[in-house]
Backbone as CSV, one residue per row, in Angstrom:
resi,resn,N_x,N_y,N_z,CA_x,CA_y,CA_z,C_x,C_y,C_z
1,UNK,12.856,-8.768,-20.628,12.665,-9.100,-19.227,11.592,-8.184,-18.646
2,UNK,10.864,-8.843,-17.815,9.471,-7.789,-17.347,9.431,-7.903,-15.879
3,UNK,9.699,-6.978,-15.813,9.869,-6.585,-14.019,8.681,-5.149,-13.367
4,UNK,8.671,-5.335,-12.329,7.448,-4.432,-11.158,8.051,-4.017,-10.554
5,UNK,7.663,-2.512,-10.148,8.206,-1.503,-8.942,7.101,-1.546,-8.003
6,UNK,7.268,-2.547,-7.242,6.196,-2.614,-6.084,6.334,-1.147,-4.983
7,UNK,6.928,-0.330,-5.098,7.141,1.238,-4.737,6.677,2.003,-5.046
8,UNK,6.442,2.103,-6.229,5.725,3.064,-6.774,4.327,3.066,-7.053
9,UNK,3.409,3.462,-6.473,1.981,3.686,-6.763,1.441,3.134,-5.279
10,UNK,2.188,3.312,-4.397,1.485,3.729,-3.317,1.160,2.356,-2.937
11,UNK,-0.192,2.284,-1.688,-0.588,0.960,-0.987,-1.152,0.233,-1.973
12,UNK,-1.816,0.879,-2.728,-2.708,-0.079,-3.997,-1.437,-1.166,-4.431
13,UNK,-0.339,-0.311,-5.282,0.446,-0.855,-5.907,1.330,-2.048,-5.215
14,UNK,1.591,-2.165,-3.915,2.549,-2.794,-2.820,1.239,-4.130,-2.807
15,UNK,-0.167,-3.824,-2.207,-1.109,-4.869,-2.561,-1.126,-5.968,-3.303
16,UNK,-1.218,-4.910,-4.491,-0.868,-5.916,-6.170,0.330,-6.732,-6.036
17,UNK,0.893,-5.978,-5.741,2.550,-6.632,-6.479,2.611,-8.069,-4.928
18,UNK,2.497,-8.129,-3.713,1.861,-9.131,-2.619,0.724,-10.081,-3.074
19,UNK,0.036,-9.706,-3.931,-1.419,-10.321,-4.165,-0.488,-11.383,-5.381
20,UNK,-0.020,-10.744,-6.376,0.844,-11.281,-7.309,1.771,-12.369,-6.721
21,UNK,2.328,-11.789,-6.034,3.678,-12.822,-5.124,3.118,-13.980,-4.955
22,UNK,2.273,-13.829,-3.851,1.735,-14.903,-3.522,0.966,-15.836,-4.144
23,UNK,-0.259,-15.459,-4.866,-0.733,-16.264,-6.013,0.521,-17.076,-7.169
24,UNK,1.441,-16.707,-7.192,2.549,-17.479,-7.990,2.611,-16.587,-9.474
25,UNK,1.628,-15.466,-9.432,1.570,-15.100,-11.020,2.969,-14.145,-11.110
26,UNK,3.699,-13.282,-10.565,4.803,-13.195,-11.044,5.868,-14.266,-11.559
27,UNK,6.093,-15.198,-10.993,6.627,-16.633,-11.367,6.257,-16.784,-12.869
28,UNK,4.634,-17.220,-12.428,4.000,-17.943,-13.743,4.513,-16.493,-14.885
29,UNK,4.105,-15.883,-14.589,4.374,-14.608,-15.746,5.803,-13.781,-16.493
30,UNK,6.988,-14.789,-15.253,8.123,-14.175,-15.491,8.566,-12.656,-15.602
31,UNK,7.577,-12.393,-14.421,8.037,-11.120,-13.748,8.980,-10.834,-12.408
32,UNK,9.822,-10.235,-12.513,11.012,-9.782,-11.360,10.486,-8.607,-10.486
33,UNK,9.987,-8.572,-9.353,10.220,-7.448,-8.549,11.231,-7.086,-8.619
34,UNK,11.163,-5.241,-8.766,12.586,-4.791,-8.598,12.482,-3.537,-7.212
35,UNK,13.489,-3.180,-6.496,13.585,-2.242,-5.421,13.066,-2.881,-3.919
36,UNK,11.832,-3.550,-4.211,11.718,-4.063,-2.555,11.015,-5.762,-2.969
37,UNK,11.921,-6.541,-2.169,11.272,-7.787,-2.455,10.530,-8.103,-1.168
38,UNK,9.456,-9.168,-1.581,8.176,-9.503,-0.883,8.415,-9.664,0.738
39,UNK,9.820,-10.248,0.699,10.014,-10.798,2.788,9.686,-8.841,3.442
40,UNK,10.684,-7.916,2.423,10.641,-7.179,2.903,9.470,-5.777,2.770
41,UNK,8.400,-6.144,1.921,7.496,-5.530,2.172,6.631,-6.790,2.851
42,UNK,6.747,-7.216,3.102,5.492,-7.837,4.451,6.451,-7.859,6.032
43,UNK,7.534,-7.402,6.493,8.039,-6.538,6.791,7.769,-5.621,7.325
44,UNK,7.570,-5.168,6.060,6.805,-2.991,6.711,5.804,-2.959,6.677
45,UNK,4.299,-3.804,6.420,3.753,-4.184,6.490,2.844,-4.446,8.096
46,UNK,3.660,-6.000,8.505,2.997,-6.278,9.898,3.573,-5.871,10.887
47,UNK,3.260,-5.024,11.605,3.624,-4.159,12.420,4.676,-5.341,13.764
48,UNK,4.181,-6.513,13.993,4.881,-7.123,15.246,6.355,-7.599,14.436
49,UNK,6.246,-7.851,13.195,7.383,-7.912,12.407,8.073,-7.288,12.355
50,UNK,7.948,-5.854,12.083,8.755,-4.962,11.552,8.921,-4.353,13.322
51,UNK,8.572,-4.590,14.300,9.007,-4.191,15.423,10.208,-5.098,15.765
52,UNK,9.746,-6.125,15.875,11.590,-6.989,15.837,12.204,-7.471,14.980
53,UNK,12.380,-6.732,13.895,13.392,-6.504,12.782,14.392,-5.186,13.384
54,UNK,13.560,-4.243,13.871,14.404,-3.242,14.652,15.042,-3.354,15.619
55,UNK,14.594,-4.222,16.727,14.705,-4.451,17.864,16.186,-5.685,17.550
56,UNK,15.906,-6.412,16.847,17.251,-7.348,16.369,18.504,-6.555,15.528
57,UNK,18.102,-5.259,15.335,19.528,-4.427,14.835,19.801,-3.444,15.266
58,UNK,18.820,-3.532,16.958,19.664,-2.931,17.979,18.803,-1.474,17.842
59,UNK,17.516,-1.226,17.257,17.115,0.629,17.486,16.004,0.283,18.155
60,UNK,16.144,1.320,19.235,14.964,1.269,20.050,13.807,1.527,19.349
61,UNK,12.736,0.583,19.954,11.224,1.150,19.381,10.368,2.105,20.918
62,UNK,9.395,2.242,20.592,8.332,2.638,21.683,7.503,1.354,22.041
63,UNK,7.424,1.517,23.385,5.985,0.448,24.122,4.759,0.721,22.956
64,UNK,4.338,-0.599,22.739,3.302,-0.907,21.621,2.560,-1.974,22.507
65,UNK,1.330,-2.195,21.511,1.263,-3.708,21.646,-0.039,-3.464,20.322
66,UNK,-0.714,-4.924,20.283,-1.615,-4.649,19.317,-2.538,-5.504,19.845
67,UNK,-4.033,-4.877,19.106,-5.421,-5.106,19.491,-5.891,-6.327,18.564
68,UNK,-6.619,-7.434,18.993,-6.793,-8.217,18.028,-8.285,-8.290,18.629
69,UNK,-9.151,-8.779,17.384,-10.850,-8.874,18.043,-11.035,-10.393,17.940
C-alpha cells in the first residue's frame, strides 16, 4: 500500500500532495494520504475558510477581511 504525509516537508510538500489530489494522480496511482486529508488542508489553507470553520465551533477570531486585486 503506498501512502503520502502531506505534513511533512513543509509548503512545498502540502502543494504536491493538493496538486496530486486534484489532478486525480493519487487515485490513478493508488496512493492514500495519510495525517491530513485534502478538505482539510485547503482548510488551513484559504484563509475565509478556515475563518468560519472556527467561527462554526464557536472560537473567536479577530476582525479580518481580505484584499483582492
Amino acid at each position: 500500500k503506498l501512502v503520502l504525509l502531506p505534513t511533512l516537508g513543509g509548503q512545498t510538500a502540502l502543494n504536491v500532495a493538493m496538486d496530486m489530489h486534484r489532478s486525480g494522480q493519487l487515485v490513478e496511482l493508488g496512493i492514500e494520504l495519510i495525517g491530513a486529508q485534502p478538505d482539510a488542508i485547503e482548510k488551513g489553507e484559504d484563509r475565509l475558510a478556515f475563518k468560519e470553520a472556527m467561527k462554526k465551533i464557536g472560537l473567536d477570531v479577530p476582525v479580518s477581511g481580505v484584499a483582492h486585486d
